[in-house]
C-alpha positions in Angstrom: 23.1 -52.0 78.9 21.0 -55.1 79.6 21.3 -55.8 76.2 25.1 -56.3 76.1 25.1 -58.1 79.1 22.6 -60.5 77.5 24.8 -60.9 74.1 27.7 -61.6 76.2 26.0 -64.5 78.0 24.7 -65.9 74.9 28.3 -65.4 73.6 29.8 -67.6 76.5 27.3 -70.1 76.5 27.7 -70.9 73.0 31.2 -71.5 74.0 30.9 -73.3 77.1 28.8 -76.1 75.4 31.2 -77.8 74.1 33.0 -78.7 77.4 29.8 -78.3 80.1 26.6 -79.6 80.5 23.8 -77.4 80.6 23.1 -77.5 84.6 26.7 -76.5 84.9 26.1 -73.7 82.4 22.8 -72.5 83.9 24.9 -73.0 87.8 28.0 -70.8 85.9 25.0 -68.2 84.6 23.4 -67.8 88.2 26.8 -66.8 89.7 28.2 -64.2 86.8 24.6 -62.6 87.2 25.4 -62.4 90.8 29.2 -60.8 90.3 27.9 -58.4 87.6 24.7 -57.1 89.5 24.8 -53.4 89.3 28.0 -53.2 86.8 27.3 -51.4 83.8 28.5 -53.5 80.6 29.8 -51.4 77.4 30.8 -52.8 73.9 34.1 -51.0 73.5 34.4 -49.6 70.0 37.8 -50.7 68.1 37.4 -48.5 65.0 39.9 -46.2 66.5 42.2 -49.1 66.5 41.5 -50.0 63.1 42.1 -46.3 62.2 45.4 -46.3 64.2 46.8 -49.0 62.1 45.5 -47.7 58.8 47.0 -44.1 59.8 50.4 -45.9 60.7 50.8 -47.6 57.4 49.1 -44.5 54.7 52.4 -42.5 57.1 54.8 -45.0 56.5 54.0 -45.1 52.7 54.1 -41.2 52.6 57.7 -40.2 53.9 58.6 -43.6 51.8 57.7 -41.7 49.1 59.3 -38.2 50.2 62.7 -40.2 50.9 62.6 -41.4 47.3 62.0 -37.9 46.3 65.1 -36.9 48.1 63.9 -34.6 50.9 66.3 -34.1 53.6 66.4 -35.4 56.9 65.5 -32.2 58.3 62.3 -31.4 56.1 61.2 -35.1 57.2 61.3 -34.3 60.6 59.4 -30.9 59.8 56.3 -33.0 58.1 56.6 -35.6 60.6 56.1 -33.1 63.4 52.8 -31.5 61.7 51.4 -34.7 60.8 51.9 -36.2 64.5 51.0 -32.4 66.0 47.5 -32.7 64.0 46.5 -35.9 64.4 47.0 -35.5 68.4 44.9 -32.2 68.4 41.9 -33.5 65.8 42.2 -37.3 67.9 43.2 -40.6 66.0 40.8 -39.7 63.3 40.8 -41.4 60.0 43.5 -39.5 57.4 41.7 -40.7 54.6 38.2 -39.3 55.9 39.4 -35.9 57.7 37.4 -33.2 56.4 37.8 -29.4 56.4 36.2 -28.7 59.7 39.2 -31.0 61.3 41.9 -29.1 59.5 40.5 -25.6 60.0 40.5 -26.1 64.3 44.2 -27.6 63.9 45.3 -24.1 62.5 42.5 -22.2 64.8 44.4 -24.1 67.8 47.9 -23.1 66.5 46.7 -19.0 66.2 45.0 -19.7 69.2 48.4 -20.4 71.1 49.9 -17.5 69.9 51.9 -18.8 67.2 52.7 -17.1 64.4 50.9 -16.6 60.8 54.6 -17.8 58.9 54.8 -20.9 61.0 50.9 -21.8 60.8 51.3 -21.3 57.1 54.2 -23.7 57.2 52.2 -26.5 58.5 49.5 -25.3 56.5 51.7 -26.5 53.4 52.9 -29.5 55.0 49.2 -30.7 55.2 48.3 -29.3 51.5 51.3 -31.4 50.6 50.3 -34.4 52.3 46.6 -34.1 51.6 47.7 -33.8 48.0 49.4 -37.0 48.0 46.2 -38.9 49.6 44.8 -37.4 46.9 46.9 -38.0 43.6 47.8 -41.5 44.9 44.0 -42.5 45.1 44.0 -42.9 49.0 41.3 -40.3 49.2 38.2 -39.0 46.3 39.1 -35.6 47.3 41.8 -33.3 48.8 40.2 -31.1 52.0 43.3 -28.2 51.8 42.0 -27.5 48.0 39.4 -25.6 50.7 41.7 -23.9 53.2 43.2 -20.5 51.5 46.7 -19.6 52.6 47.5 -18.2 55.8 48.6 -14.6 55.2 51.4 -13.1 57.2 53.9 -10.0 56.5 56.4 -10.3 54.7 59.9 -10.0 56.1 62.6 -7.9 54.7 65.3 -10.0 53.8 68.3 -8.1 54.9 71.6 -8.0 53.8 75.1 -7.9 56.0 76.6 -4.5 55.2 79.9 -4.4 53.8 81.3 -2.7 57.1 80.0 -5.2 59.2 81.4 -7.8 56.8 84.9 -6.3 56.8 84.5 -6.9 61.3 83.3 -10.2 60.3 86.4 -11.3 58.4 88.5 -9.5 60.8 87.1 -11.7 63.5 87.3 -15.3 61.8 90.7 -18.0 61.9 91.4 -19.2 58.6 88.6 -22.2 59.2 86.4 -19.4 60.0 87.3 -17.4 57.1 87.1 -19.9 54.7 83.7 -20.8 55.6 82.3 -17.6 55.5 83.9 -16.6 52.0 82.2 -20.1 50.5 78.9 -18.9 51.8 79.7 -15.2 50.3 81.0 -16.3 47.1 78.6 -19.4 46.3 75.4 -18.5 48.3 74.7 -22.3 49.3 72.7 -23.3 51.3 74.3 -24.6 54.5 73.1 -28.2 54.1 74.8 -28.2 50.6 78.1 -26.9 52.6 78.1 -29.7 54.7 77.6 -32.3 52.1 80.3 -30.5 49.8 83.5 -32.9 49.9 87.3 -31.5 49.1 87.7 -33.5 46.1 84.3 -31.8 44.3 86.3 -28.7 44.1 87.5 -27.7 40.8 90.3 -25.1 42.1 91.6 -24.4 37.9 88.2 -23.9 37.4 87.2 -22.3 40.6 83.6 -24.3 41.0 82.0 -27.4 42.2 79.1 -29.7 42.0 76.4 -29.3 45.0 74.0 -31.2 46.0 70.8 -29.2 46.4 67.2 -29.3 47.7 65.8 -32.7 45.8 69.2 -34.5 45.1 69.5 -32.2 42.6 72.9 -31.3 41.5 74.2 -28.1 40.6 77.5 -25.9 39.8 78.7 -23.0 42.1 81.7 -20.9 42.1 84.7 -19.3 43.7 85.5 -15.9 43.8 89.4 -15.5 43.9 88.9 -14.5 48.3 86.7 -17.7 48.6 89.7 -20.2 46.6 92.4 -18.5 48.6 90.9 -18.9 52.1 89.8 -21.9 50.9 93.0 -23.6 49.8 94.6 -21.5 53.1 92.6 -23.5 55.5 92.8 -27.6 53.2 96.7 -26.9 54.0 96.4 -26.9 57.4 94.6 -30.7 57.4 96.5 -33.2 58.0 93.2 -35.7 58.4 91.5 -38.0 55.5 88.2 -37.0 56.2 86.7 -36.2 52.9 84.7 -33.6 54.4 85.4 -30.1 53.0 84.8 -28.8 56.7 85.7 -30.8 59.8 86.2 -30.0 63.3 89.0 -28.9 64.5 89.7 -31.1 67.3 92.0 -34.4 66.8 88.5 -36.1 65.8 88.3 -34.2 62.4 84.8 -35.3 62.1 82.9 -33.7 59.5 80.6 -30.4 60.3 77.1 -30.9 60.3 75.0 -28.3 60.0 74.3 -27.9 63.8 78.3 -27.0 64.2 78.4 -24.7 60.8 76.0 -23.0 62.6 77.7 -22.4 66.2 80.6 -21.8 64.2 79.5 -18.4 62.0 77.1 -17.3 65.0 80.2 -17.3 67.1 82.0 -15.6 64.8 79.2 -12.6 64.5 79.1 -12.2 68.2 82.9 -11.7 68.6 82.5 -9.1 65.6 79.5 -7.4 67.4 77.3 -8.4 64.5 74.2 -11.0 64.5 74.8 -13.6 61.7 73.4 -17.0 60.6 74.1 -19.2 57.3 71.2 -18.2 56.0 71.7 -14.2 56.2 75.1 -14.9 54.5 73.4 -16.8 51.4 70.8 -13.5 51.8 74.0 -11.2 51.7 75.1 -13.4 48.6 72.1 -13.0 46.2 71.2 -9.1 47.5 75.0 -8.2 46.4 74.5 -10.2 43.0 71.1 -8.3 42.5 72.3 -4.9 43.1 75.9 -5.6 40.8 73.4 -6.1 38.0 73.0 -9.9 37.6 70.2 -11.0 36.1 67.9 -12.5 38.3 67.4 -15.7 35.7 71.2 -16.2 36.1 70.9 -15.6 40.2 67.8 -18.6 40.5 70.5 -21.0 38.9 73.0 -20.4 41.1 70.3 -20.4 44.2 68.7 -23.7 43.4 65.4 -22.0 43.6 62.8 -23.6 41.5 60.7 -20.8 41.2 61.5 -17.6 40.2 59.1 -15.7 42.6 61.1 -16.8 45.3 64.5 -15.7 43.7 62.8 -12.1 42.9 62.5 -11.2 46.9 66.2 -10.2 46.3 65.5 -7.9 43.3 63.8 -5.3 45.7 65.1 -2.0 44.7 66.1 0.2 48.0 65.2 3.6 48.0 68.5 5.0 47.2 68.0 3.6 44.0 64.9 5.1 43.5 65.6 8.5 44.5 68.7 8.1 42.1 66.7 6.7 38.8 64.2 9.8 39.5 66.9 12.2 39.3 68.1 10.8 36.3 65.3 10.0 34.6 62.1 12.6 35.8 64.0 16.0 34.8 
């Protein structure tokens, strides 16, 4: 520690030459040594400044680029929320030097806490996404989650509304309510793509519209003949020139975001006695589709999935129809 006190002296005196003589200097040395007997002198490191900054701006380049690419504000906030969650349980480590050790304790510390394998393997992705973009864009020689496997977790039965519980669902709704639902049921959007829909994208001769999907990425849909009826039911009651195709039904008529689309058909399910969410309805959607026989090419179009894989969980076969394709076929 002697050492750091002695480079700070010869750092001030330097400095103090060129406005004092050198008895006042060596008078100005006696008394600091006096004042900073016994105090132990540290250099203080500033790398983790330096790495602070550099984090900030590779961060600020990153959702930059995921805006561009037309993520929504939601899935920002998701990779946002792993990004700031691991760099405050690794400490303000460098991104571009993080190594596989670093990553594998943020997901021990996650399992650790109890949480569970699907949401680990969430942020697992959100870092292989990231990681990968250090990578292709040059910011790093190497991409540490090419080393960390996928986090394996059971795979939940995607289950559909049954048609009696949907008839006490339809019973329960207003025509708002009822309108909403049927647009879920007959389209199988997404609830996001719901609240961007607008009145004047819907083709009622031709019973469809254009969506805006996962990506900016557009896409048709369309209207059974229940969905256009409720649907055209409920736009006659506005009187408002929100462009909205949903909007609240106070005097306000703002448009629904996805927060109040989603009070709106949970509400609905508990006054039906049946436990709903948007997402269940877009479920019901492509499990109906599956078992009417539509091809489950056909069914990832009208999804917006871009991968098939995830468009064949709904082509499960129940085992009703098992026990009915034996007896018809194993005679």
């Amino acid at each position: 520690m002697t050492d750091v006190k002695d480079e700070f002296l010869r750092n001030l005196n330097a400095k103090l030459l060129k406005n004092f003589s050198a008895p006042q200097i060596q008078d100005i040395n006696q008394a600091l040594m006096l004042c900073l007997h016994g105090i132990t002198m540290t250099k203080q490191c500033t790398d983790l400044v330096v790495h602070r900054d550099d984090n900030t701006k590779i961060l600020k380049y990153y959702f930059a680029a995921k805006q561009v690419a037309g993520l929504s504000k939601r899935s920002l906030e998701f990779y946002s929320s792993t990004l700031s969650d691991f760099l405050n349980v690794v400490g303000n480590v460098e991104l571009t030097k993080v190594d596989v050790i670093a990553i594998q304790y943020f997901l021990a510390q996650k399992k650790q806490k109890g949480i569970k394998n699907v949401t680990i393997d969430n942020h697992r992705r959100n870092l292989s996404a990231f990681f990968g973009w250090l990578h292709k864009n040059k910011f790093r020689s190497d991409n540490p989650m090419d080393l960390i496997p996928r986090i394996k977790f059971p795979k939940r039965t995607r289950e559909a509304v049954p048609e009696e519980d949907l008839e006490k669902i339809r019973q329960a709704c207003d025509i708002r309510e009822r309108a909403l639902i049927e647009v879920f049921l007959s389209t199988g959007c997404r609830v996001g793509e719901i609240v961007r829909m607008e009145r004047q994208q819907i083709d009622f001769e031709r019973s469809e519209a254009i969506v805006l999907g996962k990506g900016n990425k557009e896409r048709k849909v369309f209207f059974n003949e229940t969905a256009k009826f409720y649907l055209q039911q409920y736009l006659a009651t506005r009187n408002d020139n929100n462009p909205a195709l949903f909007v609240s039904d106070n005097k306000l008529h703002r448009k629904l975001e996805i927060s109040g689309i989603e009070i709106i058909v949970r509400e609905v399910g508990r006054r039906a006695g049946v436990k709903i969410f948007p997402h269940k309805l877009r479920h019901t959607f492509a499990t109906r589709a599956i078992n009417r026989g539509m091809p489950v090419e056909v069914l990832q179009r009208l999804l917006g999935h871009e991968s098939l894989d995830t468009t064949t969980i709904y082509a499960k076969v129940n085992d009703e129809e098992v026990k009915y394709s034996h007896g018809k076929y194993c005679y």
